[in-house]
N, C-alpha and C positions, 0 to 999 in steps of 0.2 A: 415261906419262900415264894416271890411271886413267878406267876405261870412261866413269863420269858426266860426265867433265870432257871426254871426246873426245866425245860426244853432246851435250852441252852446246853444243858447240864448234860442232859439225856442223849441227844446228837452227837455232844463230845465225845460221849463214853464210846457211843458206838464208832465213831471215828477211830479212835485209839484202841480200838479190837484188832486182833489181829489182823483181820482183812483191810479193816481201815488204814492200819497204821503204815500198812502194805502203801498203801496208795498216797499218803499225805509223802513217804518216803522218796515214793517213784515220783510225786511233781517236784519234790525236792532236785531231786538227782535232775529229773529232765529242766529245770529252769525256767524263766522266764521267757517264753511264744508273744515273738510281736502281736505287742498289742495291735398299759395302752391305754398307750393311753386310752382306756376304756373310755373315755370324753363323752361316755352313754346315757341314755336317761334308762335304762332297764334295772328294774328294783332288784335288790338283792332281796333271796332267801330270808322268809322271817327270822327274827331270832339272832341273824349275827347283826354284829354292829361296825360297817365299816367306817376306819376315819375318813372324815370330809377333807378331802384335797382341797377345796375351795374356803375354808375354815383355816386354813394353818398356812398365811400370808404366801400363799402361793404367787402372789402378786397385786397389782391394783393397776385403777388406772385415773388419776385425780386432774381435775380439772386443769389445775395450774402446776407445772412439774418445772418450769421454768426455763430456762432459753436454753437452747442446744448448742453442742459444742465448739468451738472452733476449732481448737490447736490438733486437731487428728488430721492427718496424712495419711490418703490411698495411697502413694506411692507404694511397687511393689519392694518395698524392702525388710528384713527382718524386723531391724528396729521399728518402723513406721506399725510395725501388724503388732509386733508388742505392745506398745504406747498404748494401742485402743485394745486389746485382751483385756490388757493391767486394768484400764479406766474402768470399763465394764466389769470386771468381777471383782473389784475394789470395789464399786458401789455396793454388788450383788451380796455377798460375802457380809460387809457390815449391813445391812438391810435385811437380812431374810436367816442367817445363822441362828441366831436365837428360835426361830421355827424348822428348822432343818428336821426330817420327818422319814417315814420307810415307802410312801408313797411314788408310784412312778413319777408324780409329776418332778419329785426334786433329783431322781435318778439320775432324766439326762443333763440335770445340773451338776450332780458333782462329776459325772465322766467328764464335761468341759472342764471344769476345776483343776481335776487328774491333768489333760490334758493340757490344760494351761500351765500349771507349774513346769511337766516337761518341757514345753513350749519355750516359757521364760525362764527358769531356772532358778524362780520365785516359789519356794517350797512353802508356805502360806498358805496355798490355796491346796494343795492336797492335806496340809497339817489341818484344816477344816473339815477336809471330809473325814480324816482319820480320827479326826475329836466325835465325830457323829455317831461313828462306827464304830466304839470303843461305848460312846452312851447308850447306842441301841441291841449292844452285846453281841453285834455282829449276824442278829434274828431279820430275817424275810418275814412280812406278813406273811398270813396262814389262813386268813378266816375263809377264803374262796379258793380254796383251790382246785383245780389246776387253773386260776386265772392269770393269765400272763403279767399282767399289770401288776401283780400282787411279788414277782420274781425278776424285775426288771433292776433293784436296787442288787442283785447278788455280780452285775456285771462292774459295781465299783469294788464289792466286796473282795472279790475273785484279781480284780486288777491290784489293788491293794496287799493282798494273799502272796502274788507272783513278783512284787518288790520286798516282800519280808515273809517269809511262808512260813506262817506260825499256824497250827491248825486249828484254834479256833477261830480263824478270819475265812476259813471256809467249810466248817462243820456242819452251820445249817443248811449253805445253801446247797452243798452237796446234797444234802440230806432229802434236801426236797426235786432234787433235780432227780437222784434216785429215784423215788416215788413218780414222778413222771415218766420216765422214760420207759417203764411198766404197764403205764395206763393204755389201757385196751382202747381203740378210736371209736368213739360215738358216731352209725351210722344216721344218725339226723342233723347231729350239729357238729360243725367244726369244732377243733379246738381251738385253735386261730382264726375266728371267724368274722376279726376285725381287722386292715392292714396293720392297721399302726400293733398290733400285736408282735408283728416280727423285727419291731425293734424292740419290742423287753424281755422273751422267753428266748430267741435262738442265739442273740451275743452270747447269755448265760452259758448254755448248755456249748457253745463253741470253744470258752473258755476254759468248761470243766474236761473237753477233748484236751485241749493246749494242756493242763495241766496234769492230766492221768496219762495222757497216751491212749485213751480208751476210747475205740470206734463207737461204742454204742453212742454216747453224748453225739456225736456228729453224724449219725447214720437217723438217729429219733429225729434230730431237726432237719435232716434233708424231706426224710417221707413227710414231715409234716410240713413243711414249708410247699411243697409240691402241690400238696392237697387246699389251702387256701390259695394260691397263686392258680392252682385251677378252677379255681372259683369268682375271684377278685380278680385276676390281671385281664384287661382290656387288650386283647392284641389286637386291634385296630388301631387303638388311640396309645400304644404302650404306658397305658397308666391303670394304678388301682385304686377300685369301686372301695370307697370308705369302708361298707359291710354293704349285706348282699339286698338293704331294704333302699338301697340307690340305684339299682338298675333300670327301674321304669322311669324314674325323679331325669327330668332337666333343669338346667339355669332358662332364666329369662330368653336368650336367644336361641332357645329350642336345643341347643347343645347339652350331653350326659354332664353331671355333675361331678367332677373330681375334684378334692379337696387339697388344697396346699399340703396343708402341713401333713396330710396322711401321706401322698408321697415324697415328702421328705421326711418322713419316716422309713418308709421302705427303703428307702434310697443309701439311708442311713446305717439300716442292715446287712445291706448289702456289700456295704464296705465291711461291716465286722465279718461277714464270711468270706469274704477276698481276704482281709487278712490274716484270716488262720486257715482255712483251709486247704489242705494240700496240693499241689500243683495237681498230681496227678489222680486227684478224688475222679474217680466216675462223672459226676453230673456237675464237675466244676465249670466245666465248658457252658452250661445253661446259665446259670450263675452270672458270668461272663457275659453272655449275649442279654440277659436281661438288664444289666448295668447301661450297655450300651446303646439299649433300646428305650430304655428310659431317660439317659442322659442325653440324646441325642431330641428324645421331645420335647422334654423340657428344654433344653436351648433354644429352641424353635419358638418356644410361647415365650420366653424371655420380652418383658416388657422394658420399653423405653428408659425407664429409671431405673434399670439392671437387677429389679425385684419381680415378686409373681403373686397376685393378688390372689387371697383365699378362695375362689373358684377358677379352676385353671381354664378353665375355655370360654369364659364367658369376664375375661375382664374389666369390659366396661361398668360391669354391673356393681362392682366395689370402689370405693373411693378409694381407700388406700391401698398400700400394697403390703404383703403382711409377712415377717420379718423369720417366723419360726419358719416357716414350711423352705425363702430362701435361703434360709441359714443351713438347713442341711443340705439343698442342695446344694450351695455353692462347697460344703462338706466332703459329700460326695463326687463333686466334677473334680475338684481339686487334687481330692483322691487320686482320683481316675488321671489325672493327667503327670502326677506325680508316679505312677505305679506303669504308667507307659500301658494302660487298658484302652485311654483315651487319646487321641490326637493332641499335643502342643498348640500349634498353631490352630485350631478349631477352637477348640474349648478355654485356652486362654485368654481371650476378650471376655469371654460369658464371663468365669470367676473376675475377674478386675472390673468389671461392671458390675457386678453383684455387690462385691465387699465395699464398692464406692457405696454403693446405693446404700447398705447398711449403715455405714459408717453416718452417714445422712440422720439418722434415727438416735443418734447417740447424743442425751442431752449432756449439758455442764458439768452434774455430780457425776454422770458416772450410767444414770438409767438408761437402758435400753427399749426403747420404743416400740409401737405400730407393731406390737407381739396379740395375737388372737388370743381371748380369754379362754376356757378349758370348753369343748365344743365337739362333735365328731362332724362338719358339717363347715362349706362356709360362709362366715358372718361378718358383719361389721363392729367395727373397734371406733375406741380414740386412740389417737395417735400418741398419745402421752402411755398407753395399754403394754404393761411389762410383765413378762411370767415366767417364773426362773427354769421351765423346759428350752422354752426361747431361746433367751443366755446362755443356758447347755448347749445349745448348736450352735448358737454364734462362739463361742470358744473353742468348738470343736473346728468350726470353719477356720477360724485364725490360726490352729493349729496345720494344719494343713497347708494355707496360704504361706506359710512361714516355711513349713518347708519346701513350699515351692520357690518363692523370693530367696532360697539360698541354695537352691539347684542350681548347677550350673551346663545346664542345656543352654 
Protein backbone atom coordinates (compact mmCIF):
# COMPACT_ATOMS: atom_id res chain seq x y z
CA UNK A 1 0.00 0.00 0.00
CA UNK A 2 1.63 3.21 -0.76
CA UNK A 3 2.40 5.66 2.11
CA UNK A 4 -0.34 8.29 0.95
CA UNK A 5 -2.91 5.78 0.66
CA UNK A 6 -1.96 4.24 4.28
CA UNK A 7 -2.20 7.97 5.70
CA UNK A 8 -5.01 8.61 3.93
CA UNK A 9 -6.50 5.68 5.35
CA UNK A 10 -5.36 6.41 8.92
CA UNK A 11 -6.80 10.11 9.04
CA UNK A 12 -10.06 8.64 7.77
CA UNK A 13 -10.42 6.24 10.55
CA UNK A 14 -9.83 8.75 12.87
CA UNK A 15 -12.16 11.07 11.43
CA UNK A 16 -15.05 8.55 11.46
CA UNK A 17 -14.42 7.91 15.47
CA UNK A 18 -16.71 9.10 17.23
CA UNK A 19 -15.38 12.46 17.96
CA UNK A 20 -14.63 12.85 14.44
CA UNK A 21 -17.72 11.82 13.09
CA UNK A 22 -19.11 14.39 15.80
CA UNK A 23 -17.56 17.01 13.69
CA UNK A 24 -17.71 15.93 9.93
CA UNK A 25 -21.81 15.82 11.20
CA UNK A 26 -21.82 19.41 12.76
CA UNK A 27 -20.08 20.97 9.42
CA UNK A 28 -22.76 19.04 7.76
CA UNK A 29 -25.53 20.40 9.59
CA UNK A 30 -23.96 23.98 9.92
CA UNK A 31 -23.39 24.28 5.90
CA UNK A 32 -21.56 26.06 3.72
CA UNK A 33 -19.78 29.79 5.27
CA UNK A 34 -19.08 32.26 2.47
CA UNK A 35 -16.53 31.62 1.04
CA UNK A 36 4.38 30.57 0.94
CA UNK A 37 4.97 30.98 -0.80
CA UNK A 38 8.15 30.02 0.83
CA UNK A 39 9.78 31.70 -2.62
CA UNK A 40 13.14 31.05 -0.19
CA UNK A 41 16.44 29.90 -0.78
CA UNK A 42 16.70 28.32 2.95
CA UNK A 43 17.74 24.48 2.65
CA UNK A 44 15.47 22.10 3.97
CA UNK A 45 16.38 19.59 6.69
CA UNK A 46 18.67 16.71 5.30
CA UNK A 47 17.08 13.64 4.55
CA UNK A 48 13.59 14.96 3.34
CA UNK A 49 13.00 15.38 -0.18
CA UNK A 50 10.92 18.29 -1.11
CA UNK A 51 9.10 18.46 -4.58
CA UNK A 52 10.48 21.26 -6.75
CA UNK A 53 7.86 23.71 -7.43
CA UNK A 54 10.07 25.07 -10.17
CA UNK A 55 10.18 21.47 -11.91
CA UNK A 56 6.52 20.76 -12.27
CA UNK A 57 5.59 23.47 -15.25
CA UNK A 58 4.95 25.86 -12.72
CA UNK A 59 5.21 28.22 -15.67
CA UNK A 60 7.75 29.57 -18.31
CA UNK A 61 8.54 32.42 -19.81
CA UNK A 62 9.75 31.95 -23.71
CA UNK A 63 11.00 34.23 -25.99
CA UNK A 64 8.45 34.30 -28.59
CA UNK A 65 4.80 33.79 -26.86
CA UNK A 66 3.34 35.61 -29.74
CA UNK A 67 1.01 38.74 -30.24
CA UNK A 68 -1.29 39.80 -27.45
CA UNK A 69 -4.74 39.96 -27.56
CA UNK A 70 -7.16 42.06 -28.93
CA UNK A 71 -10.83 41.33 -28.56
CA UNK A 72 -10.88 41.83 -24.49
CA UNK A 73 -12.92 44.62 -23.15
CA UNK A 74 -12.16 46.60 -19.79
CA UNK A 75 -15.47 47.72 -19.80
CA UNK A 76 -16.93 47.34 -16.37
CA UNK A 77 -19.51 44.64 -17.18
CA UNK A 78 -20.08 41.19 -16.16
CA UNK A 79 -19.78 39.78 -19.45
CA UNK A 80 -16.59 41.86 -20.57
CA UNK A 81 -14.73 40.33 -16.96
CA UNK A 82 -15.88 36.88 -18.10
CA UNK A 83 -14.72 36.81 -21.79
CA UNK A 84 -11.02 37.42 -20.18
CA UNK A 85 -11.54 34.94 -16.85
CA UNK A 86 -12.59 32.17 -19.52
CA UNK A 87 -9.56 33.22 -21.97
CA UNK A 88 -7.05 33.06 -19.27
CA UNK A 89 -7.77 29.85 -17.61
CA UNK A 90 -8.74 28.19 -20.84
CA UNK A 91 -5.14 28.60 -21.69
CA UNK A 92 -4.17 27.91 -18.08
CA UNK A 93 -6.15 24.81 -17.39
CA UNK A 94 -5.04 23.02 -21.02
CA UNK A 95 -1.40 24.04 -20.34
CA UNK A 96 -0.45 23.26 -16.85
CA UNK A 97 -3.38 20.24 -15.95
CA UNK A 98 -1.41 17.50 -16.74
CA UNK A 99 1.24 18.99 -13.84
CA UNK A 100 -1.28 20.10 -11.38
CA UNK A 101 0.76 19.16 -8.14
CA UNK A 102 0.04 19.60 -3.84
CA UNK A 103 2.51 22.52 -4.06
CA UNK A 104 1.44 26.05 -2.81
CA UNK A 105 2.40 27.48 -5.99
CA UNK A 106 -0.66 25.78 -7.84
CA UNK A 107 -2.82 26.33 -4.72
CA UNK A 108 -3.70 29.87 -5.50
CA UNK A 109 -4.29 28.53 -8.83
CA UNK A 110 -7.09 26.36 -8.27
CA UNK A 111 -8.92 28.80 -5.55
CA UNK A 112 -8.99 31.16 -8.88
CA UNK A 113 -10.46 28.11 -10.83
CA UNK A 114 -12.94 27.62 -7.82
CA UNK A 115 -13.60 31.00 -8.11
CA UNK A 116 -13.98 31.22 -11.78
CA UNK A 117 -16.40 28.62 -12.24
CA UNK A 118 -18.64 30.38 -9.54
CA UNK A 119 -17.94 33.50 -11.30
CA UNK A 120 -19.03 32.09 -14.88
CA UNK A 121 -21.01 29.29 -14.17
CA UNK A 122 -18.45 27.28 -16.29
CA UNK A 123 -18.06 24.15 -14.07
CA UNK A 124 -14.81 23.03 -16.02
CA UNK A 125 -12.64 24.79 -14.22
CA UNK A 126 -13.53 23.58 -10.55
CA UNK A 127 -14.21 19.90 -12.45
CA UNK A 128 -10.12 20.33 -12.76
CA UNK A 129 -9.36 20.99 -9.58
CA UNK A 130 -11.87 18.29 -8.40
CA UNK A 131 -10.04 15.69 -10.94
CA UNK A 132 -6.61 16.82 -8.86
CA UNK A 133 -8.05 16.15 -5.65
CA UNK A 134 -9.61 12.93 -6.13
CA UNK A 135 -5.61 11.96 -7.91
CA UNK A 136 -3.92 13.35 -4.82
CA UNK A 137 -6.37 11.54 -2.43
CA UNK A 138 -7.31 14.46 -0.98
CA UNK A 139 -3.42 14.36 1.10
CA UNK A 140 -1.48 17.86 2.08
CA UNK A 141 2.19 17.54 1.88
CA UNK A 142 3.63 16.48 5.26
CA UNK A 143 7.45 16.46 4.90
CA UNK A 144 7.95 20.17 6.76
CA UNK A 145 5.72 20.63 9.01
CA UNK A 146 4.27 23.12 10.50
CA UNK A 147 5.46 24.88 7.09
CA UNK A 148 2.70 26.89 5.86
CA UNK A 149 3.45 26.57 2.29
CA UNK A 150 3.11 22.91 2.68
CA UNK A 151 -1.06 23.58 3.97
CA UNK A 152 -2.06 26.09 1.63
CA UNK A 153 -3.60 23.40 -1.03
CA UNK A 154 -6.22 22.26 2.08
CA UNK A 155 -8.07 25.86 1.32
CA UNK A 156 -9.39 24.32 -2.15
CA UNK A 157 -9.77 21.11 -0.26
CA UNK A 158 -11.93 22.43 2.51
CA UNK A 159 -13.90 24.82 -0.31
CA UNK A 160 -14.52 21.86 -2.30
CA UNK A 161 -15.54 19.79 1.20
CA UNK A 162 -18.38 22.79 1.87
CA UNK A 163 -20.02 22.18 -1.88
CA UNK A 164 -20.20 18.32 -1.18
CA UNK A 165 -19.14 17.40 2.41
CA UNK A 166 -18.06 13.91 2.01
CA UNK A 167 -15.38 13.33 4.67
CA UNK A 168 -12.68 12.27 2.98
CA UNK A 169 -12.27 15.72 1.14
CA UNK A 170 -11.31 17.06 4.52
CA UNK A 171 -9.82 14.26 6.64
CA UNK A 172 -6.27 15.06 6.16
CA UNK A 173 -6.39 18.43 6.34
CA UNK A 174 -8.17 18.49 9.40
CA UNK A 175 -5.90 16.18 10.57
CA UNK A 176 -3.06 18.40 10.30
CA UNK A 177 -4.59 21.58 11.11
CA UNK A 178 -5.25 19.53 14.38
CA UNK A 179 -1.74 18.93 14.96
CA UNK A 180 -1.09 22.59 14.62
CA UNK A 181 -3.27 24.36 16.52
CA UNK A 182 -1.39 22.36 19.52
CA UNK A 183 1.99 23.41 18.58
CA UNK A 184 3.62 25.13 21.47
CA UNK A 185 5.22 28.78 19.79
CA UNK A 186 8.97 28.72 19.11
CA UNK A 187 10.34 31.57 21.26
CA UNK A 188 13.07 32.24 18.46
CA UNK A 189 11.41 31.73 15.42
CA UNK A 190 8.14 32.63 14.02
CA UNK A 191 5.96 30.39 12.70
CA UNK A 192 4.79 32.74 10.18
CA UNK A 193 7.80 34.29 9.70
CA UNK A 194 7.48 34.96 6.05
CA UNK A 195 4.20 37.49 4.97
CA UNK A 196 3.21 35.60 2.07
CA UNK A 197 2.80 32.78 4.83
CA UNK A 198 -0.58 34.29 5.87
CA UNK A 199 -1.98 33.49 2.68
CA UNK A 200 -1.62 29.65 2.97
CA UNK A 201 -1.91 28.51 6.79
CA UNK A 202 -4.74 31.09 8.10
CA UNK A 203 -7.62 30.82 5.02
CA UNK A 204 -7.10 27.02 6.09
CA UNK A 205 -7.53 26.96 9.64
CA UNK A 206 -10.49 29.88 9.00
CA UNK A 207 -12.17 27.56 6.96
CA UNK A 208 -12.00 24.61 9.41
CA UNK A 209 -13.79 27.49 11.91
CA UNK A 210 -16.51 27.88 9.06
CA UNK A 211 -16.94 24.36 9.01
CA UNK A 212 -16.74 22.94 12.79
CA UNK A 213 -18.07 25.98 14.61
CA UNK A 214 -14.95 25.57 16.55
CA UNK A 215 -13.20 28.82 18.03
CA UNK A 216 -10.02 27.07 18.42
CA UNK A 217 -9.23 27.05 14.34
CA UNK A 218 -9.98 30.97 14.48
CA UNK A 219 -8.51 31.87 18.00
CA UNK A 220 -4.65 29.81 16.86
CA UNK A 221 -4.82 32.05 13.67
CA UNK A 222 -5.67 35.35 15.30
CA UNK A 223 -2.62 34.87 18.02
CA UNK A 224 -0.51 33.87 15.47
CA UNK A 225 -1.20 36.26 12.72
CA UNK A 226 -0.62 38.94 15.51
CA UNK A 227 2.78 37.77 16.23
CA UNK A 228 4.21 38.01 12.53
CA UNK A 229 2.20 41.21 11.73
CA UNK A 230 4.21 42.47 14.82
CA UNK A 231 7.16 41.74 13.32
CA UNK A 232 6.64 42.28 9.52
CA UNK A 233 4.00 45.04 9.32
CA UNK A 234 5.69 48.48 8.64
CA UNK A 235 3.27 51.05 10.35
CA UNK A 236 4.99 53.83 8.74
CA UNK A 237 4.84 52.81 5.27
CA UNK A 238 1.51 50.29 6.03
CA UNK A 239 3.15 47.46 4.13
CA UNK A 240 4.97 44.16 4.96
CA UNK A 241 8.72 43.30 5.19
CA UNK A 242 8.99 40.03 2.95
CA UNK A 243 10.78 38.32 6.23
CA UNK A 244 12.69 39.99 8.77
CA UNK A 245 16.23 39.72 6.63
CA UNK A 246 14.77 42.98 4.74
CA UNK A 247 14.76 45.35 7.28
CA UNK A 248 18.16 47.00 6.90
CA UNK A 249 17.97 46.09 2.57
CA UNK A 250 16.78 49.30 0.51
CA UNK A 251 15.99 49.56 -3.25
CA UNK A 252 18.18 51.74 -5.33
CA UNK A 253 16.51 55.19 -4.19
CA UNK A 254 17.44 54.64 -0.66
CA UNK A 255 13.71 53.51 0.04
CA UNK A 256 12.97 49.98 2.39
CA UNK A 257 12.26 47.22 0.09
CA UNK A 258 8.74 45.81 -0.11
CA UNK A 259 7.84 43.31 -2.47
CA UNK A 260 4.63 43.22 -4.66
CA UNK A 261 3.46 40.25 -4.70
CA UNK A 262 4.21 39.55 -0.91
CA UNK A 263 1.76 42.32 -0.20
CA UNK A 264 -0.69 41.00 -2.39
CA UNK A 265 -0.53 38.18 -0.49
CA UNK A 266 -1.21 39.60 2.71
CA UNK A 267 -3.78 41.55 1.17
CA UNK A 268 -5.23 38.53 -0.11
CA UNK A 269 -5.51 37.17 3.40
CA UNK A 270 -7.03 39.49 4.51
CA UNK A 271 -9.90 39.13 2.63
CA UNK A 272 -10.25 35.37 3.50
CA UNK A 273 -10.68 36.63 7.25
CA UNK A 274 -13.14 39.34 6.43
CA UNK A 275 -14.87 36.85 5.11
CA UNK A 276 -15.42 34.34 7.67
CA UNK A 277 -14.83 35.98 10.57
CA UNK A 278 -17.40 36.96 12.66
CA UNK A 279 -18.72 40.50 12.94
CA UNK A 280 -18.27 40.56 16.34
CA UNK A 281 -14.83 38.54 16.78
CA UNK A 282 -12.73 40.70 19.34
CA UNK A 283 -9.75 41.84 17.16
CA UNK A 284 -12.01 41.97 13.96
CA UNK A 285 -11.95 45.56 14.18
CA UNK A 286 -7.70 45.48 13.68
CA UNK A 287 -8.41 43.21 10.81
CA UNK A 288 -10.40 45.96 9.42
CA UNK A 289 -8.18 48.85 10.04
CA UNK A 290 -5.22 46.92 8.50
CA UNK A 291 -7.18 46.33 5.29
CA UNK A 292 -7.55 49.74 5.16
CA UNK A 293 -4.33 50.88 5.78
CA UNK A 294 -2.91 48.86 3.34
CA UNK A 295 -5.49 49.43 0.69
CA UNK A 296 -5.29 52.94 1.08
CA UNK A 297 -1.13 52.81 0.39
CA UNK A 298 -1.21 50.87 -2.09
CA UNK A 299 -3.58 53.14 -4.03
CA UNK A 300 -1.27 55.76 -3.56
CA UNK A 301 1.76 53.90 -5.23
CA UNK A 302 -0.63 52.92 -8.06
CA UNK A 303 1.34 53.59 -11.14
CA UNK A 304 0.35 55.25 -14.34
CA UNK A 305 -0.40 51.94 -16.17
CA UNK A 306 -2.89 51.01 -13.11
CA UNK A 307 -0.21 48.18 -12.12
CA UNK A 308 2.63 48.02 -9.27
CA UNK A 309 6.07 47.15 -10.20
CA UNK A 310 7.88 44.19 -8.05
CA UNK A 311 9.38 46.81 -5.63
CA UNK A 312 6.72 49.04 -4.41
CA UNK A 313 8.71 52.16 -3.58
CA UNK A 314 11.12 52.39 -5.69
CA UNK A 315 9.39 51.86 -9.23
CA UNK A 316 11.65 53.27 -11.55
CA UNK A 317 13.90 50.68 -10.79
CA UNK A 318 11.80 47.95 -12.76
CA UNK A 319 10.94 47.86 -16.12
CA UNK A 320 7.87 46.21 -16.12
CA UNK A 321 5.05 46.13 -13.93
CA UNK A 322 4.46 42.87 -12.33
CA UNK A 323 1.10 41.19 -12.72
CA UNK A 324 0.73 38.72 -9.40
CA UNK A 325 1.46 41.09 -6.69
CA UNK A 326 -1.62 43.64 -8.83
CA UNK A 327 -3.70 40.85 -9.34
CA UNK A 328 -4.47 40.43 -5.72
CA UNK A 329 -4.63 43.56 -5.01
CA UNK A 330 -6.84 44.70 -7.30
CA UNK A 331 -8.48 41.35 -5.41
CA UNK A 332 -8.48 42.68 -2.51
CA UNK A 333 -9.62 46.56 -3.15
CA UNK A 334 -12.38 45.12 -4.98
CA UNK A 335 -13.18 43.17 -2.14
CA UNK A 336 -13.12 46.02 -0.07
CA UNK A 337 -15.28 48.02 -2.11
CA UNK A 338 -17.73 45.37 -2.67
CA UNK A 339 -18.21 44.55 1.21
CA UNK A 340 -18.73 48.50 1.84
CA UNK A 341 -15.03 48.19 4.01
CA UNK A 342 -13.74 50.62 1.41
CA UNK A 343 -14.96 53.82 -0.30
CA UNK A 344 -16.90 53.51 -3.87
CA UNK A 345 -15.94 56.32 -5.23
CA UNK A 346 -12.21 56.22 -3.92
CA UNK A 347 -11.23 52.98 -4.83
CA UNK A 348 -13.20 52.42 -7.83
CA UNK A 349 -10.84 54.07 -10.54
CA UNK A 350 -7.79 52.19 -8.70
CA UNK A 351 -9.58 48.51 -9.50
CA UNK A 352 -10.64 49.71 -13.39
CA UNK A 353 -7.26 50.90 -13.87
CA UNK A 354 -5.80 47.98 -12.50
CA UNK A 355 -7.79 45.14 -14.49
CA UNK A 356 -7.26 47.64 -17.73
CA UNK A 357 -3.78 47.39 -17.06
CA UNK A 358 -3.90 43.49 -16.65
CA UNK A 359 -5.98 42.83 -19.34
CA UNK A 360 -2.79 44.75 -21.35
CA UNK A 361 -0.76 41.50 -20.44
CA UNK A 362 -3.04 39.00 -21.94
CA UNK A 363 -1.66 37.37 -25.11
CA UNK A 364 -3.79 35.75 -28.11
CA UNK A 365 -3.99 31.95 -26.76
CA UNK A 366 -4.93 32.82 -23.65
CA UNK A 367 -1.35 33.39 -21.61
CA UNK A 368 -1.14 35.69 -18.94
CA UNK A 369 1.88 37.80 -18.80
CA UNK A 370 4.57 40.01 -16.89
CA UNK A 371 3.91 37.40 -13.82
CA UNK A 372 7.34 37.37 -11.59
CA UNK A 373 8.98 33.95 -11.53
CA UNK A 374 9.04 32.14 -7.86
CA UNK A 375 11.35 34.68 -5.80
CA UNK A 376 10.70 36.12 -2.23
CA UNK A 377 12.18 39.45 -3.28
CA UNK A 378 11.74 41.94 -6.33
CA UNK A 379 13.14 41.13 -9.55
CA UNK A 380 12.97 41.45 -13.23
CA UNK A 381 10.97 39.34 -15.72
CA UNK A 382 10.08 38.98 -19.54
CA UNK A 383 7.06 40.10 -20.27
CA UNK A 384 5.95 37.07 -22.11
CA UNK A 385 6.84 35.38 -17.72
CA UNK A 386 3.48 33.30 -16.77
CA UNK A 387 3.11 31.28 -13.29
CA UNK A 388 0.03 29.67 -12.44
CA UNK A 389 -0.03 31.56 -8.77
CA UNK A 390 -0.35 34.63 -11.08
CA UNK A 391 -3.57 33.43 -12.86
CA UNK A 392 -4.69 32.38 -9.33
CA UNK A 393 -5.08 36.02 -8.52
CA UNK A 394 -5.94 37.33 -11.54
CA UNK A 395 -9.12 35.00 -11.45
CA UNK A 396 -9.70 35.74 -8.26
CA UNK A 397 -9.64 39.51 -9.12
CA UNK A 398 -12.15 38.92 -11.91
CA UNK A 399 -14.19 37.29 -9.70
CA UNK A 400 -14.66 40.11 -7.54
CA UNK A 401 -14.70 42.72 -10.54
CA UNK A 402 -17.67 40.87 -11.64
CA UNK A 403 -19.37 41.11 -8.78
CA UNK A 404 -18.82 44.42 -8.64
CA UNK A 405 -19.93 45.25 -12.44
CA UNK A 406 -23.23 43.70 -11.27
CA UNK A 407 -23.64 45.73 -8.09
CA UNK A 408 -26.02 48.04 -8.30
CA UNK A 409 -24.59 50.96 -6.38
Amino acid sequence: MALSTMRRNWVLHRALSANGLASFFLGLALGAVAVSSSESVFAQPAGLRVVSAEGDAVGDAPDNPGPLATELSSELKPKAIDAAMKKVADWQVAYAETHFNQQWTFAALYDGLIAASKTTGDEKYREAVLRFAVRSDWMLLDARFPHADDQALGQAYLDLYREDPKPVRMADTKAVMDRLIVREDDPNKLLWWWCDALFMSPPVLLRMYAITNDRKYLDYMDHEWWLTSGRLYNQQEHLYFRDSRYFPQKEANGKPIFWSRGNGWVMGALVNVLRIMPSDYPSRPKYVAQFREMAEKVAAIQSADGLWRSGLLDPAAYDLPEVSGSAFFTFAIAYGINEKILDRKTYLPVVQRSWKGMLGHVYADGRLGSIQPIDGQPGKFKPSASYVYGVGGFLMAGSEMHRLAASKH
